[in-house]
DSSP file (Angstrom, degrees, kcal/mol; ACC not computed):
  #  RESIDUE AA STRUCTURE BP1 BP2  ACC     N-H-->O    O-->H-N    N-H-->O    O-->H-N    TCO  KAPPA ALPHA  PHI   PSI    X-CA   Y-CA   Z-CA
    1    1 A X              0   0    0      0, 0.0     4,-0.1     0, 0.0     0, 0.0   0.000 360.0 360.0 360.0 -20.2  115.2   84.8  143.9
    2    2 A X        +     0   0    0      2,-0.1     2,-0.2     0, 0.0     3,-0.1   0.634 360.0  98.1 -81.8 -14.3  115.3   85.6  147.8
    3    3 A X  S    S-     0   0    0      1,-0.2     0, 0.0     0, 0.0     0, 0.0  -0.481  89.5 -95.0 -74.5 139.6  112.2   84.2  148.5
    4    4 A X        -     0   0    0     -2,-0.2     2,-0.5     1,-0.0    -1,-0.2  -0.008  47.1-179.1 -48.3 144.7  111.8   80.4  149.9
    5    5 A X        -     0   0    0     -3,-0.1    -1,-0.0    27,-0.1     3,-0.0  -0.966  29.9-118.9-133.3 143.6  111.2   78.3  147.1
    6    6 A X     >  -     0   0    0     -2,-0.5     4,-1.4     1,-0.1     3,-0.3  -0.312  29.0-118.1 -65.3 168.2  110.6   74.6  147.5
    7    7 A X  H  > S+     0   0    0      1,-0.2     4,-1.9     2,-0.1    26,-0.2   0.844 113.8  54.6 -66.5 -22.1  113.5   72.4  145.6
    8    8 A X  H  > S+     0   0    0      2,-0.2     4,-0.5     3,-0.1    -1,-0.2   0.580 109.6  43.7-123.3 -18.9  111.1   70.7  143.2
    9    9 A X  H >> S+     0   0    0     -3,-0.3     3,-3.9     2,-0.1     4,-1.3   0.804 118.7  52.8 -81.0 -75.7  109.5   74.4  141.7
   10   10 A X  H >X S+     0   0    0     -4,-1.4     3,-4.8     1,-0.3     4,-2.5   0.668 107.3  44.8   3.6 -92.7  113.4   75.4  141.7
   11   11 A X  H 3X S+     0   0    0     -4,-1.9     4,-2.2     1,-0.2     5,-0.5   0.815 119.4  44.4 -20.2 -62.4  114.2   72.4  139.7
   12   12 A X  H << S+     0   0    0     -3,-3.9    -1,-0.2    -4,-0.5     4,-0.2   0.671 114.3  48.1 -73.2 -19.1  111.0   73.2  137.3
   13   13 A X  H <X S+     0   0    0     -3,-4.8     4,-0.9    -4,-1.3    -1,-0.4   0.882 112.1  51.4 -91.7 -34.7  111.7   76.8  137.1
   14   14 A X  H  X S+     0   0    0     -4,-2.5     4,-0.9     1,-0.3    -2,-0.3   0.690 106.0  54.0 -77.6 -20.6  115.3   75.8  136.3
   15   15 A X  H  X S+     0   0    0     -4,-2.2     4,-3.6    -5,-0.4     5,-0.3   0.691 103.3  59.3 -81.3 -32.0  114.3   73.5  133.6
   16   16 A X  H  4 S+     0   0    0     -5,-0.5     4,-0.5     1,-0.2    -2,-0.2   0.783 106.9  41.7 -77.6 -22.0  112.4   76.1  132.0
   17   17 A X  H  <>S+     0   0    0     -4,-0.9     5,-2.3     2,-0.1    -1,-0.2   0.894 108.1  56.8 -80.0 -39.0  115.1   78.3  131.4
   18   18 A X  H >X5S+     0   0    0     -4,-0.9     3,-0.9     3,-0.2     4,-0.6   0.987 107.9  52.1 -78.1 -35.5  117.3   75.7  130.5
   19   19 A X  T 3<5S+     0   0    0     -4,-3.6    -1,-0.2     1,-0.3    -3,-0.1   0.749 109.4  53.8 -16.7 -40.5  114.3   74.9  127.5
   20   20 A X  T 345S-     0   0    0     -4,-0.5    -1,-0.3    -5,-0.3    -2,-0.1  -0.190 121.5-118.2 -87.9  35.1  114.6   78.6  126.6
   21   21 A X  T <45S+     0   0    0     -3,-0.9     2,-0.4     1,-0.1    -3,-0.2   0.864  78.8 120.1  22.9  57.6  118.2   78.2  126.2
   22   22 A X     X< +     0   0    0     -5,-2.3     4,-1.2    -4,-0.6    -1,-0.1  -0.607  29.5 168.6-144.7  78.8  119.5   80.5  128.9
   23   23 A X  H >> S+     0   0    0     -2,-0.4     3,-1.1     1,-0.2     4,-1.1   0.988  76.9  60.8 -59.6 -57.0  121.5   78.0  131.0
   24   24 A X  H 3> S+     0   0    0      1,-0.2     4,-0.7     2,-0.2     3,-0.5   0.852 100.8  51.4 -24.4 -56.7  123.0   80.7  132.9
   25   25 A X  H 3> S+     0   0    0      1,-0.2     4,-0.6     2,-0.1    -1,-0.2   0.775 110.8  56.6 -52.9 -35.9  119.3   82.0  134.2
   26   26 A X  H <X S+     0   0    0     -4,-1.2     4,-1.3    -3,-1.1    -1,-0.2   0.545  91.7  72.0 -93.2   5.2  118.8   78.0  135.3
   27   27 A X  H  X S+     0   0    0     -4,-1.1     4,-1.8    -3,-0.5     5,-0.2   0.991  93.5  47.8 -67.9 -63.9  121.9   77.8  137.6
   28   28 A X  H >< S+     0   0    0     -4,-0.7     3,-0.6     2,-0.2    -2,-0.1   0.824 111.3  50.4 -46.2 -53.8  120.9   79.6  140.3
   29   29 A X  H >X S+     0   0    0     -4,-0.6     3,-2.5     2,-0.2     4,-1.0   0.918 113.5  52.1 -25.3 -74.1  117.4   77.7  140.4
   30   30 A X  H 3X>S+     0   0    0     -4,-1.3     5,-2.5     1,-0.3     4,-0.9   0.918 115.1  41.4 -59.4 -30.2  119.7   74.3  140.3
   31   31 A X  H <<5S+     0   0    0     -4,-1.8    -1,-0.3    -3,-0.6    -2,-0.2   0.392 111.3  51.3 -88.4  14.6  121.5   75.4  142.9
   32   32 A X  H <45S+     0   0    0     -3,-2.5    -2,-0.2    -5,-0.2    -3,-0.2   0.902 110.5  52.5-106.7 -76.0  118.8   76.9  145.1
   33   33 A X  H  <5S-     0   0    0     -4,-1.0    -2,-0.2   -26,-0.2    -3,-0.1   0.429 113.8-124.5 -62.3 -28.4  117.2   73.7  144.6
   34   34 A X  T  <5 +     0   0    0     -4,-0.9     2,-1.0    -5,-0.3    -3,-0.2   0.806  56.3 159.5  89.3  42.0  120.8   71.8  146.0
   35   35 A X     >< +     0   0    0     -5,-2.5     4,-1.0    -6,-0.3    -1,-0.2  -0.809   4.3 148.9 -75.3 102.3  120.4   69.9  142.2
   36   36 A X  T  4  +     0   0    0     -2,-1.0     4,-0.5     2,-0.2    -1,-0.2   0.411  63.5  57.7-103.8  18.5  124.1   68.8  142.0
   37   37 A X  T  > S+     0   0    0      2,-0.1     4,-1.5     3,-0.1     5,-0.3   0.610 115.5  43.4-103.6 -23.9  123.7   65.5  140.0
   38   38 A X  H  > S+     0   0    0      2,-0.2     4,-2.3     1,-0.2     5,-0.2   0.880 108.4  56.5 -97.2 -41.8  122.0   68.1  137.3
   39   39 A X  H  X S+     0   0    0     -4,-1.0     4,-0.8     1,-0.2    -1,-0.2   0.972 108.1  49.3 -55.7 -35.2  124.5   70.7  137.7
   40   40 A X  H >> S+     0   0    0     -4,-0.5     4,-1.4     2,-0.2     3,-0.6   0.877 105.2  53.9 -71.9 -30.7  127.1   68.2  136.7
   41   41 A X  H 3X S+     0   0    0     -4,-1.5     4,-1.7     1,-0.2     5,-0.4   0.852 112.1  48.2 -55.0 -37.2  125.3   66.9  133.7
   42   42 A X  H 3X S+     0   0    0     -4,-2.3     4,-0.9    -5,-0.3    -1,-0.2   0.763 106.8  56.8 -59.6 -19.2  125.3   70.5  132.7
   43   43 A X  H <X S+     0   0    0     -4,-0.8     4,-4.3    -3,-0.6    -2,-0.2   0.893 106.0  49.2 -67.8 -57.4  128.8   70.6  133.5
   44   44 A X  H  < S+     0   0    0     -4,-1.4    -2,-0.2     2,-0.2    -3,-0.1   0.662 111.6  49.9  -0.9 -72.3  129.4   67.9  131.1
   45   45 A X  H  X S+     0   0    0     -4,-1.7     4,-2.6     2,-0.2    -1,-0.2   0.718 108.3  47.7 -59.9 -51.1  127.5   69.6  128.4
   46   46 A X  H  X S+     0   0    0     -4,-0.9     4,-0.5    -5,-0.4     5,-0.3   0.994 110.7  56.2 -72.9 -42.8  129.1   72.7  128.6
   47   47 A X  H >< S+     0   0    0     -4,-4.3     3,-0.6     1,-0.3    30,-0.5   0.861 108.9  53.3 -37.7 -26.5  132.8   70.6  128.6
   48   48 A X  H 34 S+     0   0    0      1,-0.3    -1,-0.3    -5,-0.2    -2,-0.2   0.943 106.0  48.4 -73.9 -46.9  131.6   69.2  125.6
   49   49 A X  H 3< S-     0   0    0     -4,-2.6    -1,-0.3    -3,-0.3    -2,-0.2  -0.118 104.8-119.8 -82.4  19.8  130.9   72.3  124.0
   50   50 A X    <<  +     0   0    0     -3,-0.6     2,-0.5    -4,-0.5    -3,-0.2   0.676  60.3 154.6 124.7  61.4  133.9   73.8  124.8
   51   51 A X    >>  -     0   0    0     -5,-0.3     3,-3.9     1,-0.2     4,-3.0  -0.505  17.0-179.3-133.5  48.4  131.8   76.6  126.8
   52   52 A X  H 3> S+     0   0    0     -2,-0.5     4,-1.7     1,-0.3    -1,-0.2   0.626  77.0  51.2 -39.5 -26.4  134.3   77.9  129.4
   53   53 A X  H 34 S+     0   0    0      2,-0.2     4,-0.3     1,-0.1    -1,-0.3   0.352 111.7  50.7 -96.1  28.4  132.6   80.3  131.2
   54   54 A X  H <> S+     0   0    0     -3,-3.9     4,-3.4     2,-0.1    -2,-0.2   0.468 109.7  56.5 -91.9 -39.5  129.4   77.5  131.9
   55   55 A X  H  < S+     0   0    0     -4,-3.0     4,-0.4     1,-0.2    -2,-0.2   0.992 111.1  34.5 -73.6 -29.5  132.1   75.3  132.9
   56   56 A X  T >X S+     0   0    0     -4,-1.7     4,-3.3     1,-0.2     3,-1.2   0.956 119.8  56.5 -85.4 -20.5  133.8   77.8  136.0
   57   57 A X  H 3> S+     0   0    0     -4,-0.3     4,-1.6     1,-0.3    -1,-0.2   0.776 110.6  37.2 -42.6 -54.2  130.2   79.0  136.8
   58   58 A X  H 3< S+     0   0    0     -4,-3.4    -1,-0.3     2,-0.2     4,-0.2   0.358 118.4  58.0-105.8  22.8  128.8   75.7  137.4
   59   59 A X  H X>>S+     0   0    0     -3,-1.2     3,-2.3    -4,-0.4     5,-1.5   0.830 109.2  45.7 -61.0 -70.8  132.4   74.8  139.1
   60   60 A X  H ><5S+     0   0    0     -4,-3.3     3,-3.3     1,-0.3    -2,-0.2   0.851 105.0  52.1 -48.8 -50.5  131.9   77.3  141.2
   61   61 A X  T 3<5S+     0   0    0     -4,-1.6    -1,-0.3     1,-0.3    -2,-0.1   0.686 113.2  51.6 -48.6 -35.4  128.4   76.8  142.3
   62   62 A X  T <45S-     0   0    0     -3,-2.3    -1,-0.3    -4,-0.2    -2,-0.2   0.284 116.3-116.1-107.1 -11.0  129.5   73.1  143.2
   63   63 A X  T <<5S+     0   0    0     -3,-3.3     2,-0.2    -4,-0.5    -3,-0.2   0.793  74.8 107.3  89.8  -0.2  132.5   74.3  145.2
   64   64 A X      < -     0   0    0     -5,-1.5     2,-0.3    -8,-0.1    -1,-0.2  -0.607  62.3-123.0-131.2-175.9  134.9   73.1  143.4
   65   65 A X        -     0   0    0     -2,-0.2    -9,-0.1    -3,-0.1     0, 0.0  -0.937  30.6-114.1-144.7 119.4  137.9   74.0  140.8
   66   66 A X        -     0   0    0     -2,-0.3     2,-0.2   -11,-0.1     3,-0.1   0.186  34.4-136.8   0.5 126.8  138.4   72.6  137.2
   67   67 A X    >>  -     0   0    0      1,-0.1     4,-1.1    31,-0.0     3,-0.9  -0.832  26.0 -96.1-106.1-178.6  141.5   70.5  136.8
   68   68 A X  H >> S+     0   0    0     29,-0.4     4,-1.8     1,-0.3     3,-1.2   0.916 124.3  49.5 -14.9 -70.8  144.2   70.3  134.1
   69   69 A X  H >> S+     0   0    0      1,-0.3     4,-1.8     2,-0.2     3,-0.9   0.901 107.2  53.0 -54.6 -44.3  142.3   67.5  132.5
   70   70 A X  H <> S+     0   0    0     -3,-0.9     4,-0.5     1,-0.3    -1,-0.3   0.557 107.9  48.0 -79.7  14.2  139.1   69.1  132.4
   71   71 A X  H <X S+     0   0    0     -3,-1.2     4,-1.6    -4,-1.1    23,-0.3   0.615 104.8  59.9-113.8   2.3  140.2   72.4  130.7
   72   72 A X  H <X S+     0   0    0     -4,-1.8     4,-3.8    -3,-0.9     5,-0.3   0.908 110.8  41.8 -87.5 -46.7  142.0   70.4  128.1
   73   73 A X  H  X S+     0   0    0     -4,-1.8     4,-6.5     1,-0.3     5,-0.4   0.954 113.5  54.3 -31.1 -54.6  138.5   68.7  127.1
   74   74 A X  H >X S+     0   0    0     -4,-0.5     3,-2.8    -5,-0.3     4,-1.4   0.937 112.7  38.3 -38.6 -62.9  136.9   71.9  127.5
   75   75 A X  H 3X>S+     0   0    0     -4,-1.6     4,-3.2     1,-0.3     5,-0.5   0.886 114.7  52.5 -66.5 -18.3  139.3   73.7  125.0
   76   76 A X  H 3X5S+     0   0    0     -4,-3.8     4,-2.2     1,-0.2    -1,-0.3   0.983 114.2  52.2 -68.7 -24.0  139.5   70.1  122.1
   77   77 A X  H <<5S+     0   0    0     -4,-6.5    -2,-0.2    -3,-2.8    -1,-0.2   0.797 110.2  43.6 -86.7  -4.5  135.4   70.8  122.7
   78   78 A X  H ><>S+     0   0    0     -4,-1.4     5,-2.2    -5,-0.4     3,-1.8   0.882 116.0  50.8 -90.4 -55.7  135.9   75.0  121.6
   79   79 A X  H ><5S+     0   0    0     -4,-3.2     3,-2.9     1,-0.4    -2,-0.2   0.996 111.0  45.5 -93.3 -51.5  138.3   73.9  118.6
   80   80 A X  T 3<<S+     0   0    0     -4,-2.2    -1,-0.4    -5,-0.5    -2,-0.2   0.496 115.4  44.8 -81.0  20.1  135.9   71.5  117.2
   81   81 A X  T < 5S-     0   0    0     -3,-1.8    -1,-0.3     2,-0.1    -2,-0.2  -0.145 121.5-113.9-121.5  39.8  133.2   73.7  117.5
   82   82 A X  T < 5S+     0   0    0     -3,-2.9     2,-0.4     1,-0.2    -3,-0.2   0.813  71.4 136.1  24.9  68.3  135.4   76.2  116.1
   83   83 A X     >< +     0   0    0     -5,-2.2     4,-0.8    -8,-0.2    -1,-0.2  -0.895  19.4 170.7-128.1  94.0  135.8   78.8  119.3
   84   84 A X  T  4  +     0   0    0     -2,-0.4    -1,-0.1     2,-0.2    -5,-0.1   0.499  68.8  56.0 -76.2 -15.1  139.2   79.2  119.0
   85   85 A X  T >> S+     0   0    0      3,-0.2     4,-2.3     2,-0.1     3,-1.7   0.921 110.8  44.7 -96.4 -75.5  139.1   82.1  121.8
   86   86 A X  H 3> S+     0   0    0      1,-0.4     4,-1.0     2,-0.3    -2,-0.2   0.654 110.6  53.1 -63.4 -36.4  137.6   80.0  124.1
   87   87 A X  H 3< S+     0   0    0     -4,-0.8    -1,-0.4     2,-0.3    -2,-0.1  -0.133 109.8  49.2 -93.4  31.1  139.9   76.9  123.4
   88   88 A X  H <> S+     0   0    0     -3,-1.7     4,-1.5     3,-0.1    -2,-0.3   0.419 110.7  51.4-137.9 -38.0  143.1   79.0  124.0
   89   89 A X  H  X S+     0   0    0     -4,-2.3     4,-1.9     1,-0.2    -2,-0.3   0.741 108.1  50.5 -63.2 -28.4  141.7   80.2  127.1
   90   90 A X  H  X S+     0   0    0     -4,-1.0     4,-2.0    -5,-0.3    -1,-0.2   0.956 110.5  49.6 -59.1 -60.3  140.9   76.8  128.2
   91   91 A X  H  > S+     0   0    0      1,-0.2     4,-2.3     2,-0.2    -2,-0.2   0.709 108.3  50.8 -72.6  -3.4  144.5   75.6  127.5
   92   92 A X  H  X S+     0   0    0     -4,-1.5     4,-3.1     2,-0.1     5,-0.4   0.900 109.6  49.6 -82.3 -44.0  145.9   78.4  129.3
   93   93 A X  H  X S+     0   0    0     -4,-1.9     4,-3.2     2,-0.2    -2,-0.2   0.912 117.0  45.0 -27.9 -49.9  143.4   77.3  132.3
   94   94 A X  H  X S+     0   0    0     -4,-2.0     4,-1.1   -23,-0.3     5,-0.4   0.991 114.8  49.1 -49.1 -72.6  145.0   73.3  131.7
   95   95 A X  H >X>S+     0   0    0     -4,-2.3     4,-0.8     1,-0.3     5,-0.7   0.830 113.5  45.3 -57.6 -32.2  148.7   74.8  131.5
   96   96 A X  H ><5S+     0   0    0     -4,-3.1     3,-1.2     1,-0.3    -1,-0.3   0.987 118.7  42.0 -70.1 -43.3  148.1   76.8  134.8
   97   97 A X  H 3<5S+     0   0    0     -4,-3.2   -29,-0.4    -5,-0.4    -1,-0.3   0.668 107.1  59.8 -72.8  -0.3  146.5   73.9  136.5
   98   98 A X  H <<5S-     0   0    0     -4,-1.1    -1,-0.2    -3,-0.7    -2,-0.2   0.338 115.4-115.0-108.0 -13.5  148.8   71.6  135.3
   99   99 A X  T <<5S+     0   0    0     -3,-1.2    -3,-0.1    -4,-0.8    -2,-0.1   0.269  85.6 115.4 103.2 -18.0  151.8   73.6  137.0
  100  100 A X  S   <S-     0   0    0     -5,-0.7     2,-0.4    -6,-0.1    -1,-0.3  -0.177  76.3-115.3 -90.9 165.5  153.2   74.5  133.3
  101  101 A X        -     0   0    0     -3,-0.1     2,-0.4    -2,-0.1     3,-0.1  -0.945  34.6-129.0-115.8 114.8  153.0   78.9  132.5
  102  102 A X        -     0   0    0     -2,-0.4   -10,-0.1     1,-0.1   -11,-0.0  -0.654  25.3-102.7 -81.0 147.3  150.4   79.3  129.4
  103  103 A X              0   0    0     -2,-0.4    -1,-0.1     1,-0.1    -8,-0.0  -0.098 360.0 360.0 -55.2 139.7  151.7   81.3  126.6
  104  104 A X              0   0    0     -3,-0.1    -1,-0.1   -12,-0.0   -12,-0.0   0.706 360.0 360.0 -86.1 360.0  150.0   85.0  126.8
C-alpha cells in the first residue's frame, strides 16, 4: 500500500475487493486513487444500508463529517434491515449533530 500505484490499477484493485465484498479493503485503493465520485456512491450504499461504521470511514476519507440528516437515514436504513444496534447508534450520531443530547 506504500508503493506508487497509478489511479486507474487503484481504482481496479479497489473494484476487486469491493466484488469480494470487503468494502473496507477497497477504500484505501479509492482513496489512493483520489476516486471521490465512487467513494460517495459507496457512501450512499452504505446510508442505505444503515452501515454506520462504512458511513464515518468513507466520511472521513472524504474529509468531511456526517450531518443530522444523514445519520437519521443511516439509522431508518439499520431498522429496516433490522440492525437495531446500529440504528440507535446512528440516532444518537443525528441527536448529537442536531444540537439535541442522545439518550445513553
Amino acid at each position: 500500500m506504500e508503493e506508487a500505484l497509478p489511479a486507474a490499477r487503484a481504482r481496479e484493485v479497489a473494484e476487486a475487493y469491493l466484488a469480494d465484498g470487503r468494502p473496507f479493503d477497497a477504500l484505501a485503493f479509492l482513496a489512493k486513487a483520489g476516486d471521490a465520485e465512487r467513494l460517495r456512491a459507496l457512501e450512499r450504499e452504505a446510508v442505505a444500508a444503515g452501515d454506520v461504521f462504512l458511513v464515518r470511514e468513507i466520511a472521513g476519507l472524504l474529509g468531511e463529517t456526517p450531518d443530522a440528516a444523514t445519520w437519521t437515514a443511516v439509522a431508518e436504513g439499520a431498522a429496516a434491515g433490522g440492525k437495531e444496534v446500529f440504528a440507535q447508534e446512528a440516532r444518537r450520531l443525528a441527536a448529537a449533530r442536531s444540537g439535541e443530547r442522545g439518550r445513553p
